[in-house]
N, C-alpha and C positions, 0 to 999 in steps of 0.2 A: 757883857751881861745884858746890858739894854738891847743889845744883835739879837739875841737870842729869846727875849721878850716881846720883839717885835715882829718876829718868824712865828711865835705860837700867838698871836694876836691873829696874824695875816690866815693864819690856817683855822684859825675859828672863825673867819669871818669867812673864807672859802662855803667850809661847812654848812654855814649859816644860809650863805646862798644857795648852795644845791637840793637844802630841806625846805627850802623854800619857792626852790622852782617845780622839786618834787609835789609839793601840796597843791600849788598851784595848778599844776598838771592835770592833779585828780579833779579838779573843777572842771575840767571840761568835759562834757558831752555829757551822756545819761549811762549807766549808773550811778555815776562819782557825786560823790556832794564833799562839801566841808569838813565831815565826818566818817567813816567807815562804820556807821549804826543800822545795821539790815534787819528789816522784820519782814517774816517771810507771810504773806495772807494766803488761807488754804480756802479757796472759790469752790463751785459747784457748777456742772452743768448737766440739763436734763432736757431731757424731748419728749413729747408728746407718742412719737413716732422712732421708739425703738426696732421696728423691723422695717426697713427701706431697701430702696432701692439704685443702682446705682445709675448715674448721672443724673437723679432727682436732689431736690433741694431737704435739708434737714430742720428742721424749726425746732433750735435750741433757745433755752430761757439760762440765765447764766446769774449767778447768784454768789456777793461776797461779803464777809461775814462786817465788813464796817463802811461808812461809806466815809466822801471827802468833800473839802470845801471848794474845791473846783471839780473841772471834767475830769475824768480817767478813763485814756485808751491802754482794753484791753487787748491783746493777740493771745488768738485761736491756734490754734494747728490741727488740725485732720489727716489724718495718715490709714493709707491701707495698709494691712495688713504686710502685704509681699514687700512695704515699705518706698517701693517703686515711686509713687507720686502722694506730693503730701498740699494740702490745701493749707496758706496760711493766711489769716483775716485779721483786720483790727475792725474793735469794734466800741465804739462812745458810751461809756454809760454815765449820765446825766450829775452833776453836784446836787450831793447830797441825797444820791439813789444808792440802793444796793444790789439793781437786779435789772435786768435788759434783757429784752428779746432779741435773738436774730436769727438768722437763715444765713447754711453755711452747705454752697453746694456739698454732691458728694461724684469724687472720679467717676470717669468711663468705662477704665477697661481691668474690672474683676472678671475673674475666669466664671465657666460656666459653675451657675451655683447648682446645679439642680433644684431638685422640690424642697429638697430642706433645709436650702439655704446657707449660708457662709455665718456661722456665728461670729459676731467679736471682730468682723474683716474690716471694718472700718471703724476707728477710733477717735476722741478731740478730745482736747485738755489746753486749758492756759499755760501758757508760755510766758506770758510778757505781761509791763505795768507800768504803765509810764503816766505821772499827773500832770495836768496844765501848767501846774504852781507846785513845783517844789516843796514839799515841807523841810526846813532847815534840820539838820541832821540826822536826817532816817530816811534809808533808801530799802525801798519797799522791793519785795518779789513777789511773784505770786506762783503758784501750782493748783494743781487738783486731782486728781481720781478721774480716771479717763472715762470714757460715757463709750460705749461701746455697741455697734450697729449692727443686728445681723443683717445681711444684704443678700437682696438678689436680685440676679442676671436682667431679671426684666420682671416691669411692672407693668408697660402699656406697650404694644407693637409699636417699632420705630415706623410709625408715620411719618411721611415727606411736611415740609411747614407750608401750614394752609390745609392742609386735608381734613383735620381734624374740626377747625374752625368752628369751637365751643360748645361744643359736643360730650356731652357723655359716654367713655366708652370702657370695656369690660375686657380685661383677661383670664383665659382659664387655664391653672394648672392641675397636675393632679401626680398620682403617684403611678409609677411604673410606665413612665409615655411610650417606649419600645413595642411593648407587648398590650397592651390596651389603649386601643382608641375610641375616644368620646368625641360626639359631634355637639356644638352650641346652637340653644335656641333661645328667643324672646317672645313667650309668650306665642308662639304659631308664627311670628309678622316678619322675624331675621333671624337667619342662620348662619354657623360658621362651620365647616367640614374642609379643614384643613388637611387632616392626615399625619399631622406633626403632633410636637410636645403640644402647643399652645394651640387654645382656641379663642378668638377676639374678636370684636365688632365694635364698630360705631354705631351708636343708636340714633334712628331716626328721630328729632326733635318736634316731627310733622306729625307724627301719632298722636293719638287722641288724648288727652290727660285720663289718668287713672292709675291703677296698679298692673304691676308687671312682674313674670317671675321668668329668672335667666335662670333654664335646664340642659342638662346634658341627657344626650342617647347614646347608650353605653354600644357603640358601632361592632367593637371588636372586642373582649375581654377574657385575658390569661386565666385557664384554666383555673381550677380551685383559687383564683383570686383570694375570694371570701369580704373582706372589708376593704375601700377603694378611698381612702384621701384625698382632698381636693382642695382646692383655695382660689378664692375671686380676686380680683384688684379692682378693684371701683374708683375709675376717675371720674371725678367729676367736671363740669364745661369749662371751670378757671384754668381746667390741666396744673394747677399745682396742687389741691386739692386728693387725696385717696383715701383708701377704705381699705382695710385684709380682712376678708372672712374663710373662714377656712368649716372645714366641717368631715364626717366619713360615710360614703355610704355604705349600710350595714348589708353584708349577702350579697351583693352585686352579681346582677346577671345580665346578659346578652340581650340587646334587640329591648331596650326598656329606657322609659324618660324618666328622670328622679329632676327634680324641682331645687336650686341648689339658695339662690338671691331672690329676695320679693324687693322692689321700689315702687315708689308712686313718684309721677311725672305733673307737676302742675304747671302752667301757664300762667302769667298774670295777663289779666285781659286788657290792661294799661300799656303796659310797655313789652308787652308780649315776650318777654325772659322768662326762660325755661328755666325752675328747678327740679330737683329732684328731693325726695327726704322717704323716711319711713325705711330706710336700707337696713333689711336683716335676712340672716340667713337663716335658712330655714330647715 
């Protein structure tokens, strides 16, 4: 009898260790804490700049409904569309904040968008949540509602590095590139008569300060056209910096300039830095 009291002692003491090596276990690393207590936080993230472009950078503000007594690193994820290549980032936001800015590039190589762009082809959402400090039994997740990018193919000619060197420069799209060709002007001072989709320049920074308007001359235009769509990219000298104006010209006809962006170029007479402002289309 005692044999057999002391076999079901030894086997609850077995027990006792392995529920204890198991708890222990869950201690280490991140998610595991002392408890299995998850509370999932539903974040937000929004950009300024819902239509981009790709291999340009995104300026998201990312926003969560509590904040902590230490730091908390979030992770991003950005993902195209085709799934192909996915962007993933951490990013700090401050004890006792509930909201942080960042910039989170966006891939290379989406297919051609055309004029109308790739809706929804690149996406981001939180993933991840990790705090400085631990809070003792509750391990936090997070999610959100993905933030979705229309993109396209191109927003500034791939200029060689150095060519551009702080400069203001312009792309022009427009609809139907095949069958109608439009040439770019500046005001009479630079043109672009490429013959392709796209028309671009770098603008002289050596021009007089004043206002300026970037027009097209409708070169070539498909019969019965009728109304002609178009869209500017206005970068500005930081090159991280854009603009989309977009606009239609009404009746479009052959052999004529239509007037599409107005800017004013000023100087400071101190540190002679060019900017530009007053950008509308017109």
């Amino acid at each position: 009898m005692k044999k057999i009291i002391f076999t079901l002692t030894s086997l609850l003491i077995i027990v006792l260790v392995i529920t204890s090596c198991t708890e222990e276990e869950n201690l280490i690393g991140y998610p595991y804490q002392q408890e299995n207590v998850f509370e999932n936080i539903v974040g937000t993230v929004t950009t300024p700049t819902p239509v981009n472009g790709e291999g340009w950078n995104l300026d998201i503000t990312i926003t969560i409904p509590k904040s902590f007594t230490s730091k908390a690193t979030l992770e991003v994820t950005g993902t195209l569309k085709t799934g192909v290549q996915s962007i993933i980032d951490t990013i700090t936001i401050p004890a006792g904040s509930t909201t942080v800015d960042a910039v989170l590039p966006i891939p290379t190589d989406a297919p051609d968008s055309g004029f109308t762009g790739i809706p929804d082809f690149f996406s981001v959402e939180l993933t991840g949540l990790l705090l400085e400090e631990l809070e003792p039994g509750i391990n936090y997740t997070i999610s959100s509602e993905p933030l979705n990018v229309l993109l396209y193919d191109a927003i500034q000619y791939p200029y060689g590095d150095g060519v551009v060197d702080g400069r203001m420069t312009y792309l022009i799209d427009w609809e139907n590139p095949s069958v109608n060709d439009l040439d770019a002007f500046v005001s009479d001072l630079e043109d672009s008569g490429t013959g392709d989709r796209y028309e671009f320049d770098i603008f002289d920074d050596t021009h007089p300060d004043g206002t300026y308007t970037i027009d097209v001359y409708t070169y070539s235009i498909m019969e019965n056209q009728g109304d002609l769509p178009w869209r500017v990219f206005f970068v500005y000298p930081d090159q991280t910096t854009f603009e989309i104006f977009e606009g239609t010209i009404t009746g479009v006809t052959q052999d004529e300039f239509y007037p599409l962006v107005e800017f004013t170029k000023t100087t400071d007479p101190e540190t002679q830095e060019v900017t530009y402002s007053n950008v509308t289309a017109l």
